[in-house]
KEMI-607818 format. One record per residue (C-alpha): x, y, z; residue in three letters. Coordinates in steps of 0.2 Angstrom, whole numbers, padded with zeros to 4 digits, always signed. Last residue first. Example, Ala and Ser with C-alpha at 12.3 -4.5 7.8 and 13.67 -1.06 7.14 Angstrom:
# residues 2
+0068-0005+0036Ser +0062-0022+0039Ala 
//
This chain:
# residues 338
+0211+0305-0078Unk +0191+0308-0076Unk +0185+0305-0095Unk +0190+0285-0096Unk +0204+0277-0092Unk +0202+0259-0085Unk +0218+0254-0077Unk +0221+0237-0074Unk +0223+0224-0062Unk +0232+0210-0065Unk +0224+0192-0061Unk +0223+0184-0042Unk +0230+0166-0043Unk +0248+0167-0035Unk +0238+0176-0021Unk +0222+0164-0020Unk +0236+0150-0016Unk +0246+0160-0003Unk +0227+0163+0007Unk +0225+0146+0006Unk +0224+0141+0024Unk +0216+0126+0027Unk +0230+0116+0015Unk +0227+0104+0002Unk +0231+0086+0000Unk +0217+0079+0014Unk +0204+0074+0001Unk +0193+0086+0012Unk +0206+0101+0009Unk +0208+0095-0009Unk +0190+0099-0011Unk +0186+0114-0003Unk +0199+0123-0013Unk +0195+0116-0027Unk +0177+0120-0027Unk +0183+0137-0021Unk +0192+0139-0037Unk +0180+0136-0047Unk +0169+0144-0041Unk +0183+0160-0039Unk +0185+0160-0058Unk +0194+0176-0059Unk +0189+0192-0069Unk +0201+0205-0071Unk +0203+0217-0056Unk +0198+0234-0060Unk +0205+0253-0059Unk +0194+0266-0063Unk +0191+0282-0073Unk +0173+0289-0072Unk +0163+0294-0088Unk +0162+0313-0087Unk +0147+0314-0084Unk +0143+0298-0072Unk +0132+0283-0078Unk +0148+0270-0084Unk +0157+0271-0068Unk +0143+0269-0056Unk +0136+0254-0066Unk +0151+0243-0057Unk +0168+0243-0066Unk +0180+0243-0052Unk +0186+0257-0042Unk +0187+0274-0043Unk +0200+0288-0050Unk +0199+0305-0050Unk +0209+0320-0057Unk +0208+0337-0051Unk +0206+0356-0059Unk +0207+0349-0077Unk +0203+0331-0074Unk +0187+0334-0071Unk +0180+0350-0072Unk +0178+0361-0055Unk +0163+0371-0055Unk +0161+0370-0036Unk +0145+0362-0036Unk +0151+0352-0050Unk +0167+0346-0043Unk +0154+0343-0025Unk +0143+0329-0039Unk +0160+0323-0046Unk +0167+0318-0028Unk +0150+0309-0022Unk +0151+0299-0038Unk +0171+0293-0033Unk +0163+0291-0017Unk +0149+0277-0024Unk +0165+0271-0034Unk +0174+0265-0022Unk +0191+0269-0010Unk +0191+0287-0020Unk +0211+0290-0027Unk +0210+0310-0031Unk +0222+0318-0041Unk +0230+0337-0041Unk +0233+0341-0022Unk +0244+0355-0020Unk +0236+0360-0002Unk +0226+0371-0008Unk +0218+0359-0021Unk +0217+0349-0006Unk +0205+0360+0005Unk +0195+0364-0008Unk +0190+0347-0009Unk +0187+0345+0007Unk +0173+0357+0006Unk +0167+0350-0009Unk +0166+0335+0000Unk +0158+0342+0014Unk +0145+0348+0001Unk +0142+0334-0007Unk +0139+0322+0008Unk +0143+0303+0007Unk +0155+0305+0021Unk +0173+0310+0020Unk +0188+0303+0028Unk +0205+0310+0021Unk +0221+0303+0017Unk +0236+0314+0009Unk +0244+0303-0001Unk +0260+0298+0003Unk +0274+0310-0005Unk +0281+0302-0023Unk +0299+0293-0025Unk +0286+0279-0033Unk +0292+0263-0022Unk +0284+0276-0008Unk +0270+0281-0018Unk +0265+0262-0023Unk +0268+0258-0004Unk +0255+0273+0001Unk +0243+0266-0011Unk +0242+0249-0006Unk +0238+0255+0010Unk +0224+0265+0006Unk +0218+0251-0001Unk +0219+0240+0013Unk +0210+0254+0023Unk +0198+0256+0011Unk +0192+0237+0014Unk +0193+0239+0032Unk +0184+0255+0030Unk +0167+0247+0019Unk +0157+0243+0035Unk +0156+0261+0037Unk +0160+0268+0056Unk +0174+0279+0055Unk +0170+0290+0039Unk +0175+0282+0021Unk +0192+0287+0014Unk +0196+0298+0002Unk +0215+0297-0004Unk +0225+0312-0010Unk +0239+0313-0021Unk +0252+0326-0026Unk +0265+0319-0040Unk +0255+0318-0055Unk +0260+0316-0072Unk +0250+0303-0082Unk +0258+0288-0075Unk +0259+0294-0058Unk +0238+0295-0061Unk +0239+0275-0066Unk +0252+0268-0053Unk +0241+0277-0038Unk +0227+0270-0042Unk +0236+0252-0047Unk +0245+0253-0030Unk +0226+0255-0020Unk +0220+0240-0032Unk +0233+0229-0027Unk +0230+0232-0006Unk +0213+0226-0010Unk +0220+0208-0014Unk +0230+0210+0000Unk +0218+0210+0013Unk +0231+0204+0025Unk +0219+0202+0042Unk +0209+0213+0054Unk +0206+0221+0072Unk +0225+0214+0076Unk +0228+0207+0094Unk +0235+0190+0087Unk +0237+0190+0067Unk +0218+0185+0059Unk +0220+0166+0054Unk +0222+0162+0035Unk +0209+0165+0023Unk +0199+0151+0020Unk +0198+0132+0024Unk +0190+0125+0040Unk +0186+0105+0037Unk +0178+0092+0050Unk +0168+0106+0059Unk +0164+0098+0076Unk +0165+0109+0088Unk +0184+0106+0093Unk +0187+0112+0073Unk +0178+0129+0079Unk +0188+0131+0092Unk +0204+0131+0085Unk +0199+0143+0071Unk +0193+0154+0085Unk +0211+0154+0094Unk +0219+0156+0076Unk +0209+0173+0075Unk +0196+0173+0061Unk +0196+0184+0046Unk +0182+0182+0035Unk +0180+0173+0017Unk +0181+0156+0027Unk +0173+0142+0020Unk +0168+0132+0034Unk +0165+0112+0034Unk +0154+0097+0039Unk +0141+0108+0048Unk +0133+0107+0066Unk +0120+0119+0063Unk +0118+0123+0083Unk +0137+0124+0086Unk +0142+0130+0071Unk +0128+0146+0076Unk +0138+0147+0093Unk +0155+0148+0084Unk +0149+0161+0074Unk +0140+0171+0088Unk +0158+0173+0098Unk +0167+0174+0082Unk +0155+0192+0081Unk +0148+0200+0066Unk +0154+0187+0054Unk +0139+0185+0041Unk +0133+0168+0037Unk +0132+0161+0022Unk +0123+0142+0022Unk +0129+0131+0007Unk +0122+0113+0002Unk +0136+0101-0003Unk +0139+0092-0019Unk +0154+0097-0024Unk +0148+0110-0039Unk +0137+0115-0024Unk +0151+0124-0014Unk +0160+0131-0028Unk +0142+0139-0032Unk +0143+0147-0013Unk +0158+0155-0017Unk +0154+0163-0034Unk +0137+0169-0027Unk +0149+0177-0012Unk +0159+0185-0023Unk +0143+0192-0035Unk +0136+0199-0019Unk +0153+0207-0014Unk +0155+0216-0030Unk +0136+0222-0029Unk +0135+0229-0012Unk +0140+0220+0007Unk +0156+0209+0006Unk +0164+0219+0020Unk +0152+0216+0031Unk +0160+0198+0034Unk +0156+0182+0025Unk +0158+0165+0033Unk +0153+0150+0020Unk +0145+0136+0029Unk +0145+0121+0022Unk +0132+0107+0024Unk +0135+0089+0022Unk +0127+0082+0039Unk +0137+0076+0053Unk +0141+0060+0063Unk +0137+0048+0049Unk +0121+0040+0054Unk +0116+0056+0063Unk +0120+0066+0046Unk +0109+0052+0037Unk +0095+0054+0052Unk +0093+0072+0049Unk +0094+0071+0029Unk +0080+0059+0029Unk +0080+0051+0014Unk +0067+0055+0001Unk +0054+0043-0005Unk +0043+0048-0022Unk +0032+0033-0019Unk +0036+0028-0036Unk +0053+0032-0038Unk +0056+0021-0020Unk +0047+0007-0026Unk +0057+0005-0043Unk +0074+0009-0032Unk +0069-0007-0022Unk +0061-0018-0036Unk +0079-0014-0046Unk +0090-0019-0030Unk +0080-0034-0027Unk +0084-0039-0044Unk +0100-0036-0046Unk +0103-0045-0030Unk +0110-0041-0012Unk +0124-0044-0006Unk +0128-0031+0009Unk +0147-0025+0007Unk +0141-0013-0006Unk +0130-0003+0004Unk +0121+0010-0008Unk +0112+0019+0006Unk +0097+0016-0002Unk +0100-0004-0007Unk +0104-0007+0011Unk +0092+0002+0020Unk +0078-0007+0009Unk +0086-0024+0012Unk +0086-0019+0033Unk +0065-0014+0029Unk +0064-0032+0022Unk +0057-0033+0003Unk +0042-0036-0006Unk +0045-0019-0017Unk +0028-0011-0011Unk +0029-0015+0009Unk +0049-0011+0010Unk +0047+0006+0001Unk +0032+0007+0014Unk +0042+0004+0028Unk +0057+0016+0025Unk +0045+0030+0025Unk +0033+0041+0011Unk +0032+0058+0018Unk +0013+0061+0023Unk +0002+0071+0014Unk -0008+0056+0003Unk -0006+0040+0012Unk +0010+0030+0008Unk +0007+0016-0004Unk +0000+0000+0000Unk 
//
C-alpha cells in the first residue's frame, strides 16, 4: 500500500511495495556494497522508492554519519553591495559543484559564529572572513571536519592581510603617476562604514605604490557621502597642492563629481579621479569615471577546489598564498576623469 496522501513516504512502505525487508531497503538506499543483495532486489527497491517519491532523511543520514553535508561560507560586512554579492554567489556555487548545500553567514562576532556552528553542526567552513587562530581552533573542537579560508587573523589585530585590496590601491596610484602627477590624495569612508577595512587595505596599497614611486604619501582623508563636505574638502586639497583624487569605491568617486560640479571644477582639469571597479557607477557619471579593475577570476572554481583538496586531505586550510599566485592584473580603466 502506498504512503497516504500528505505524509512523507518512509522506509516501511518502500519495503511494503518492493516485497522486501525494511534492513534490504536500508541497504539498497544507502548504496551498501558490502551487503549482497541482488540485481533484482535492488531494481524492485529503487522502482518502489521512484514511485512513492521517497526521500532520505537528511537528519538521520547526518546522525548516521556524525554530521550532515552542509558548508558554511563566513562572510564579513565587508562583502556588502554588488562586487561582494557576486563573490559570495561565486563561493557558494563552488560549494554546490561538490555536492554540498551552502549556508552564508555573516561574521559580526566569532563569539555568535561559533555558537551558530554549534547549533548547525556543519561538515566544513569556508572562510571569506578573518578569524583569530584561537577561533579557528575552536571551531574544529566543535565539530567542523574541514575550516579552509583565509588564513587566521594576526594576534591582537582588528583585521587580516587584505592583500587583494592592497593591489588595487597601488594600481590608483600607478595610473595618475603615469599621467603626471605627483600630489595625491586618498578619500576614505568615515569611522563607522562597513566598507573601512576594505579602504583601509587600499589606502595601504597606495602609500607603498608612492613610496616605491619617489612620490609624498597621499594625503588621506575621511569623507561621508555628503556633497558639500566633499566640496569642502575638496577645496581644501587643491590648496594644499593636491592634483588627483584615489576614491576607495566608486559610490565616493560619484559623491566627488557631484561637489566638482557644485564647485565648478572639471574633471581632470582642476583634479583628477580615479574609482574602483567597473560597477554601473562608472559608466552613468558625466564625465565617464576612470577606474582601476581586477580581471575576472573564476573563484567557483576555485573554491570547489579549494574545498576539495582540503577534504581529500592534500590541500592546506589556509589558502590565502594559493588565492595570491592566482589573483589576475589589475588594470587601469581610463575614461574621461584622468
Amino acid at each position: 500500500m502506498a504512503a497516504r496522501r500528505g505524509d512523507r513516504p518512509t522506509l516501511t512502505d518502500v519495503a511494503r511495495l518492493s516485497g522486501v525487508s525494511i534492513a534490504s531497503v536500508s541497504y539498497v538506499l544507502n548504496d551498501r556494497p558490502d551487503k549482497s543483495l541482488s540485481t533484482a532486489t535492488r531494481e524492485r527497491v529503487l522502482a518502489a522508492a521512484a514511485e512513492l517519491g521517497y526521500v532520505p532523511n537528511a537528519a538521520a543520514a547526518s546522525l548516521r554519519r556524525g554530521h550532515n553535508r552542509i558548508v558554511v561560507v563566513v562572510t564579513d560586512a565587508t562583502l556588502a553591495g554588488e562586487t561582494g554579492a557576486q563573490l559570495v554567489s561565486a563561493l557558494t556555487a563552488g560549494v554546490a559543484e561538490l555536492g554540498h548545500p551552502a549556508l552564508t553567514h555573516e561574521n559580526r562576532s566569532e563569539e555568535r559564529l561559533c555558537e551558530v556552528v554549534a547549533s548547525v553542526q556543519p561538515f566544513a567552513l569556508l572562510l571569506a572572513s578573518f578569524v583569530s587562530s584561537a577561533t579557528r581552533e575552536r571551531l574544529s573542537a566543535l565539530g567542523v571536519r574541514h575550516v579552509v579560508g583565509l588564513g587566521p587573523r594576526p594576534e591582537g589585530a582588528d583585521d587580516g592581510d587584505r592583500f587583494w585590496e592592497m593591489v588595487i590601491g597601488e594600481a590608483q596610484v600607478r595610473h595618475l603617476a603615469g599621467l603626471g602627477h605627483t600630489r595625491l590624495a586618498f578619500l576614505l569612508p568615515g569611522p563607522h562604514s562597513s566598507r573601512l577595512l576594505t579602504a583601509r587595505a587600499r589606502l595601504s596599497g597606495a602609500q607603498a605604490a608612492c613610496a616605491q614611486l619617489g612620490l609624498a604619501p597621499p594625503v588621506a582623508v575621511p569623507v561621508p557621502l555628503v556633497r558639500e563636505t566633499v566640496a569642502t574638502e575638496l577645496a581644501g586639497l587643491r590648496q594644499a597642492g593636491v592634483t588627483a583624487v584615489c576614491a576607495h569605491d566608486n559610490r565616493t568617486a560619484v559623491a566627488v563629481l557631484a561637489a566638482m560640479s557644485d564647485l565648478g571644477w572639471t574633471a581632470p582639469g582642476d583634479m583628477a579621479l580615479v574609482g574602483v571597479g567597473d560597477t554601473w557607477h562608472a559608466r552613468l557619471t558625466t564625465p565617464l569615471l576612470s577606474t582601476v579593475r581586477m580581471r575576472g577570476m573564476d573563484l567557483t572554481a576555485r573554491a570547489a577546489e579549494w574545498l576539495a583538496a582540503a577534504i581529500a586531505g592534500g590541500g592546506p586550510t589556509d589558502v590565502s598564498e594559493a588565492l595570491r599566485a592566482a589573483l589576475p592584473p589589475v588594470e587601469a580603466v581610463r575614461r574621461e576623469t584622468t
